[in-house]
C-alpha positions in Angstrom: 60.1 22.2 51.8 62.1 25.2 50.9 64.7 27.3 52.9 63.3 30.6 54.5 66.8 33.1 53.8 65.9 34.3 57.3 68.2 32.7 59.3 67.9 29.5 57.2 64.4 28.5 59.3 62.3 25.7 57.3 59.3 26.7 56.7 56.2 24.5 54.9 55.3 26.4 51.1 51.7 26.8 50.6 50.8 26.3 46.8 47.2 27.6 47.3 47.0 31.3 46.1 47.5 34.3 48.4 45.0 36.9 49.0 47.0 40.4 50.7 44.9 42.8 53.2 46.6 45.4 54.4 45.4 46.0 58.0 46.6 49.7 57.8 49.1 49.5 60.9 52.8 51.3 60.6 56.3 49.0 61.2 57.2 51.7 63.6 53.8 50.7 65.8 54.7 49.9 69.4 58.3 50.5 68.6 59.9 49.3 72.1 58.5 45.9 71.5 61.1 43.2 71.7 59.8 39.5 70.0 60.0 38.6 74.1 57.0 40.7 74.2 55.2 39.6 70.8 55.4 36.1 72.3 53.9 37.0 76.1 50.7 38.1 73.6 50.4 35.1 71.8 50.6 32.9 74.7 48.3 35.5 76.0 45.7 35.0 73.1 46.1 31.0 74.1 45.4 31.8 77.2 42.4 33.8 76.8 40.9 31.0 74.3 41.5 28.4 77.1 39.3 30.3 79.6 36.5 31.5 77.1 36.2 27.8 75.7 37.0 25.7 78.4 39.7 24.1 76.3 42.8 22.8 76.2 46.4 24.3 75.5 49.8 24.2 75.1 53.4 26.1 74.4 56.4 24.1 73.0 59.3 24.6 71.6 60.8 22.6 68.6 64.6 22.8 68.8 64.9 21.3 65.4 63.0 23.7 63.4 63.9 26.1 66.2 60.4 27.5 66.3 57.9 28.4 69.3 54.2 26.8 68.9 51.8 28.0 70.5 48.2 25.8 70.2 44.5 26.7 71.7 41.6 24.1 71.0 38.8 26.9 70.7 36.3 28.0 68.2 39.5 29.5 66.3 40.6 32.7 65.3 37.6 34.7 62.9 39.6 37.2 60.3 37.6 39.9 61.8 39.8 39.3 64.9 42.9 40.6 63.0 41.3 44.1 62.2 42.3 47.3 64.3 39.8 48.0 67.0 37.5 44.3 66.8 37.8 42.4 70.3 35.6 40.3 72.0 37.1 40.3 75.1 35.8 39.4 78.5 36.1 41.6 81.5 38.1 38.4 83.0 40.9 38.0 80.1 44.3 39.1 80.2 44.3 41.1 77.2 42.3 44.4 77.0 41.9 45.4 73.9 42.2 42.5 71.8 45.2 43.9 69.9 48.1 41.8 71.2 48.3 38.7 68.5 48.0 41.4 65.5 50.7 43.5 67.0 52.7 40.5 67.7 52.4 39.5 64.0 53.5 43.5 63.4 57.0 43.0 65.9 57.6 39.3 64.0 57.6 41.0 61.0 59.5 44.2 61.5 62.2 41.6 62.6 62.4 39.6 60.1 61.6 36.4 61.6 58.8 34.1 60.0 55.2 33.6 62.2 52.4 32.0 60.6 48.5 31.5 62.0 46.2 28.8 60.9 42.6 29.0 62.0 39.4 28.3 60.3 40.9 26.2 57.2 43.5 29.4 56.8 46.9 30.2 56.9 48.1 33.8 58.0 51.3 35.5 57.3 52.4 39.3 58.4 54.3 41.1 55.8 56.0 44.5 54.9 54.8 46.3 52.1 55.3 49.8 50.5 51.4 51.2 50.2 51.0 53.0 46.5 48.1 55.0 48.3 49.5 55.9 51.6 52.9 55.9 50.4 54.5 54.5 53.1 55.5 51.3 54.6 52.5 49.0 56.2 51.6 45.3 57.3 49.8 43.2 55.5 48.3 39.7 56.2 48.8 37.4 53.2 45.6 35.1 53.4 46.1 31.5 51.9 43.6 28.5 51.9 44.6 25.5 53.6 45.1 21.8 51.5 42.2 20.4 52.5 43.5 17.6 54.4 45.0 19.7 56.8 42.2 22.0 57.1 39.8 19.2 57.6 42.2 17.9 60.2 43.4 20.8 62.0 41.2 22.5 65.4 41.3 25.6 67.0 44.4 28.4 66.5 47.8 27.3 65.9 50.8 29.7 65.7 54.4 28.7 65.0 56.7 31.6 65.0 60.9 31.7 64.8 62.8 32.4 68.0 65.1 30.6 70.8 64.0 28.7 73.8 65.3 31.6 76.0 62.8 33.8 74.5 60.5 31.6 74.0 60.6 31.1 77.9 61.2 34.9 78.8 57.6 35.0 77.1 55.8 32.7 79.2 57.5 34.3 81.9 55.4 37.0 81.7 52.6 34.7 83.2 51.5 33.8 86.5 50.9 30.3 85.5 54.1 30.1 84.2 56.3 32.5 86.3 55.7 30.6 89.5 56.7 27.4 88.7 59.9 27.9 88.2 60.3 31.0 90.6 61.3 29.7 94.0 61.1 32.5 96.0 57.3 33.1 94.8 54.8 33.0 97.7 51.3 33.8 97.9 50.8 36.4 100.9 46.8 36.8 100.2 45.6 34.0 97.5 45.2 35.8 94.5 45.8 39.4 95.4 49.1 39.2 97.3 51.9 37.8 96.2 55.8 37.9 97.2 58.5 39.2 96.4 57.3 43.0 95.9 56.9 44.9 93.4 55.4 43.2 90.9 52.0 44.1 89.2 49.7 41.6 87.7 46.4 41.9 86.4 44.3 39.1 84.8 47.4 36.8 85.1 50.0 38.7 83.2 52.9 41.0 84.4 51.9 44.3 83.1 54.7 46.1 85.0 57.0 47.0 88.2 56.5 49.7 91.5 59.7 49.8 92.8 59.5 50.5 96.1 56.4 48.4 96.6 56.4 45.8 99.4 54.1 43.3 97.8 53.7 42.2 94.7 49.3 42.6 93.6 47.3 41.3 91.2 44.2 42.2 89.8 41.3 41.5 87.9 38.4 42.9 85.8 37.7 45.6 83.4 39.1 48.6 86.2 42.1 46.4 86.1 42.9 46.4 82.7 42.0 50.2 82.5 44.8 51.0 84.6 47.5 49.8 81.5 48.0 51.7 78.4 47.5 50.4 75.0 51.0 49.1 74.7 51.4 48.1 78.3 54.5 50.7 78.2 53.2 52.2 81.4 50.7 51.6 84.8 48.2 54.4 85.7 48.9 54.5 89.2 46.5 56.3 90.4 44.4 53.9 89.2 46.3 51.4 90.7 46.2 53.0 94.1 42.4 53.3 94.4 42.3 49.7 93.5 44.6 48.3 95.4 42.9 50.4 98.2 39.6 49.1 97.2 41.1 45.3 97.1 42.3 46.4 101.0 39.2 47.0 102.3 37.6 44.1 101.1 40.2 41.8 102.2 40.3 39.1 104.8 43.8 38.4 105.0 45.1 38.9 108.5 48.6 38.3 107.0 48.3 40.9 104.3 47.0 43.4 107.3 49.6 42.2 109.4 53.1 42.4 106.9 51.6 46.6 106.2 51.2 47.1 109.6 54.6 46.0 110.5 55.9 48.3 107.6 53.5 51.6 109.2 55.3 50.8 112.9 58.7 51.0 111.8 58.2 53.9 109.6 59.8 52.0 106.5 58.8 54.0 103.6 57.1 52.2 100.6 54.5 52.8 98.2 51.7 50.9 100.5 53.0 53.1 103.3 52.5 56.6 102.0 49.0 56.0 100.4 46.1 57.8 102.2 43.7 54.6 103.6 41.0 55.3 105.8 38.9 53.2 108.4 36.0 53.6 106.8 37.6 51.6 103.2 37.4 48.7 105.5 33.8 46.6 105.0 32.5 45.8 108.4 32.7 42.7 108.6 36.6 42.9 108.2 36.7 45.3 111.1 37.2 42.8 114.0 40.5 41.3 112.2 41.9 44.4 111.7 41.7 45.3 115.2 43.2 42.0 115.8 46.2 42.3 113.3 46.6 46.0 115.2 46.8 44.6 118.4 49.1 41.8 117.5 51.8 44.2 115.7 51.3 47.4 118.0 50.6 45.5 121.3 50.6 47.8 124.1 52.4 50.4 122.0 50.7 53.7 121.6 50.8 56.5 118.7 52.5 59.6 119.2 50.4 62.7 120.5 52.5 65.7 121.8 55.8 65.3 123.6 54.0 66.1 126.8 51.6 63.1 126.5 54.2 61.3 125.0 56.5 61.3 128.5 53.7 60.7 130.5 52.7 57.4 128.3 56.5 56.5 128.9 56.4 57.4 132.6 53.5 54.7 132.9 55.4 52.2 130.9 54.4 52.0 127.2 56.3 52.4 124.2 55.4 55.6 121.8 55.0 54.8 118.3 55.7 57.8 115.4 53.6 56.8 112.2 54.0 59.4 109.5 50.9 59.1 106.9 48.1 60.5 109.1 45.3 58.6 107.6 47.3 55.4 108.8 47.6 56.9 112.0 43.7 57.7 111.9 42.5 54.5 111.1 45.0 52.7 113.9 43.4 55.1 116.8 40.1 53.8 116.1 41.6 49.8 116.2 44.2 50.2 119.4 42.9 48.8 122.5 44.9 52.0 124.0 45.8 55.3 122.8 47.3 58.1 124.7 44.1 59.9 124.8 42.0 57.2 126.1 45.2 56.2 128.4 43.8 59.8 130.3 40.9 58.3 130.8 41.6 54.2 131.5 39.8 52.7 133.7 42.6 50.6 136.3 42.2 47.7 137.8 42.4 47.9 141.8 41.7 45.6 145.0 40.7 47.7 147.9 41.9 47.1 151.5 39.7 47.3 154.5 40.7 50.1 157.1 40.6 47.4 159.7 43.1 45.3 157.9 45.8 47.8 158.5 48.0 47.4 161.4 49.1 50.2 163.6 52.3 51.8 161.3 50.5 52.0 158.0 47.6 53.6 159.7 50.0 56.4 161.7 52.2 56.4 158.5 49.0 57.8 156.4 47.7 60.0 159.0 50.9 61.7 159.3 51.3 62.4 156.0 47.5 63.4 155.7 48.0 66.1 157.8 51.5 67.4 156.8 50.1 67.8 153.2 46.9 69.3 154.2 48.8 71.9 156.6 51.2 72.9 153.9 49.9 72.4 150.5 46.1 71.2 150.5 44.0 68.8 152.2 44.2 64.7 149.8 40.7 64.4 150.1 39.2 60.7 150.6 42.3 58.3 150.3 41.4 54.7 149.2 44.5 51.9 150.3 44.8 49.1 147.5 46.5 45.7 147.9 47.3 46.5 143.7 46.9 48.6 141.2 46.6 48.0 137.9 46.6 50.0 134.7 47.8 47.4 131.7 52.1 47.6 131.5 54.6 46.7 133.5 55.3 49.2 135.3 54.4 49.1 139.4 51.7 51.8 140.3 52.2 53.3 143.5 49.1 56.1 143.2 46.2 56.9 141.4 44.2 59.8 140.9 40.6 59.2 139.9 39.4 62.8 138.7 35.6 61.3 138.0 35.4 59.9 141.3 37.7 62.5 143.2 39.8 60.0 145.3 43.3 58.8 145.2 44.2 55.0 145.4 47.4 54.1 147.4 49.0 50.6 147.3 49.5 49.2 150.9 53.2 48.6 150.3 53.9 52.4 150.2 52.3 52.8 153.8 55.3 50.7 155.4 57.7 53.8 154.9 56.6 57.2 156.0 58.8 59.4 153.4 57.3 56.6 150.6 53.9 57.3 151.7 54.0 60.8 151.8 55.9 61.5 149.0 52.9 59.3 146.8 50.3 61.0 148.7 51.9 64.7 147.8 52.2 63.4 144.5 48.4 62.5 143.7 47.2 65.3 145.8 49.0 67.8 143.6 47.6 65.8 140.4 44.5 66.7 142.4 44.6 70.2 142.7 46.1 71.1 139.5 44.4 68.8 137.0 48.0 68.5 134.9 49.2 65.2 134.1 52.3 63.4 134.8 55.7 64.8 133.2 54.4 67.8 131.6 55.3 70.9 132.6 52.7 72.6 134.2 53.1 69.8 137.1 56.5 69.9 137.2 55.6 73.4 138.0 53.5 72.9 140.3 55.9 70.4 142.2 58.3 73.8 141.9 56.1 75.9 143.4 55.2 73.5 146.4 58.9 73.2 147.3 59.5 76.6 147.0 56.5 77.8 149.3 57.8 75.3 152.0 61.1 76.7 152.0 60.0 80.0 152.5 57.9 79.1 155.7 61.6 77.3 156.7 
């Protein structure tokens, strides 16, 4: 053994000779790089291995030698792997362009610290080295045979590289596997897709970066995936992100995913799921039904905004008006509400009619009267239809009903008990009649005006 200067780490001297390639790649390469982020890519090379061979892995740490090892059991690493621009990649791995161990090698390097690779009966070691011909500073990879008792021994791709346990973790970290074992507020919200807390962007299993003011955490998968990160993972295409994660939405099947961005829509929180455009016709038909479902059960009998007009007359009949800002959102959530104002105009209400004989002497003098008072002084009801109840969905009690399409007004029996209650329901529908305008806008209230006027004149 001899001591490495660096930070007096042991290292193991190989007496074999030493064969230099420079792999033409500057120091000041992916310059923000911490050694935090040269470790997440060589447990993301293990990684990768693991899932291409169907092998076994592991990370350690070795506080005596105060090293990080990092071991796959795989076909091992081929020299060609360490050139610029070679990767063999799958769609399905975490790293995109097979880059990340070299430029690992590059950040161990540039700080100093020792990292070594055996694979295939070699050793590899990253260097600094002035260039004659480029005159300037580059890596190298000093190539040595291994004795070949360890070679005949050793499987797979081992690295061993110098660094603390904190880093070593803040590495890993970068990993779903990882992360969420020690990460105790981590929940899946859609398996595999949605994850809390928010924020968070994943794709093939690796952190790649942060949208603040996102409410879930996603995570993707694939080759689009991976096109939506640069080179260095220093930033997210999020436009690209967006038409995935709108894709991913449409396909879902998670009422609980549907639900948590519904709940965000209805009370106008502003986030980054929230202001994307997302249309009904994203959503594959056989997902329809449960977003109608998740609809109903965050909306209930609430309906979207419309005009102020519509709006008081929804109110008057007892439903809550909803304001949803992003007017795909509100698109789609017409076309999945049970109610909306527009087909509240047109509802059909739920009645039980009373039999003319049924009625006992007062309720049948009661509705005369008032028949004729209206007819002498404003215009004749028309055919008047008495209903034990009437029923149009909310809470609120329905004393009248006009039904333009069958051109008859429904009056619950209670009313008829009172004269003044009974005509002033009758007057009521009958002007709703006439007019056409609906409840609490102001071309009835006009109307209502004009009636009262008109009868103080003939006074």
């Amino acid at each position: 053994m001899e001591v490495n200067p660096i930070k007096n780490r042991k290292v193991f001297k190989m007496t074999t000779g030493k064969v230099n390639n420079n792999v033409g790649i500057s120091p000041d390469y992916v310059s923000g790089w911490t050694i935090e982020e040269a470790i997440r890519e060589i447990v993301q090379n293990m990684i990768d291995a693991k899932d291409e061979f169907d092998c076994d892995g592991y990370v350690k740490y070795d506080g005596e030698k105060e090293m990080g090892i990092v071991k796959d059991y795989g076909d091992g690493l081929e020299m060609r792997h360490l050139v610029m621009g070679v990767s063999e990649k799958k769609d399905e791995a975490i790293g995109q362009f097979g880059e990340g161990l070299k430029l690992a090698m590059l950040v161990f390097a540039r700080e100093g610290r020792h990292i070594e690779v055996w694979s295939k009966g070699k050793k590899i070691t990253p260097v600094i080295k002035y260039d004659d011909n480029f005159e300037t500073k580059m890596i190298s990879l000093e190539v040595e045979e291994l004795p070949p008792h360890w070679a005949k021994n050793h499987s797979g791709t081992s690295i061993k590289f110098e660094c603390d346990e904190k880093e070593l973790e803040a590495g890993k970290n970068y990993f779903i596997d990882y992360y969420k074992r020690d990460e105790s507020e981590f929940e899946w919200i859609s398996k595999d897709f949605v994850s809390m807390p928010g924020g968070q962007i994943w794709v093939n299993g690796s952190w790649v970066g942060e949208i603040d003011d996102a409410a879930f955490s996603y995570h993707f998968s694939g080759k689009q995936a991976r096109e939506a990160i640069n080179r260095d993972r220093g930033s997210i295409d999020t436009e690209k992100l967006a038409n995935l994660f709108k894709k991913k939405l449409g396909e879902t099947r998670s009422l609980n995913l549907m639900k948590g961005i519904l709940k965000k829509l209805k009370n106008n929180e502003d986030c980054w799921e929230t202001r994307l455009s997302f249309y009904e016709h994203r959503i594959e038909s056989d997902n329809k039904s449960l977003w109608k479902r998740a609809v109903t059960e965050v909306f209930g009998d609430a309906l979207l905004s419309s005009n102020s007009e519509a709006d008081s007359q929804a109110k008057y009949k007892g439903y809550k008006i909803v304001n949803i800002r992003n007017w795909s959102w509100e698109s789609l959530l017409e076309n999945f509400m049970t109610t909306t104002i527009e087909k509240l105009r047109n509802e059909n209400t739920k009645t039980k009619k009373v039999n003319q004989k049924d009625l006992d002497k007062n309720e049948l003098n009661n509705l005369k009267k008032a028949k004729k008072l209206i007819s002498k002084h404003y215009s004749k009801p028309g055919r008047v239809i008495v209903m034990s109840y009437i029923d149009n969905g909310t809470d609120s009690v329905i004393r009248g009903v006009y039904r333009g399409e069958k051109d008859e007004i429904l009056i619950l029996r209670k009313v008829l008990g009172n004269f003044d209650d009974t005509l002033q329901v009758l007057l009521h529908e009958t002007v709703h009649k006439v007019t056409g305008f609906d409840d609490c806008t102001s071309y009835y209230e006009q109307a209502l005006t004009e009636i009262a006027a008109n009868l103080m004149t003939k006074i």
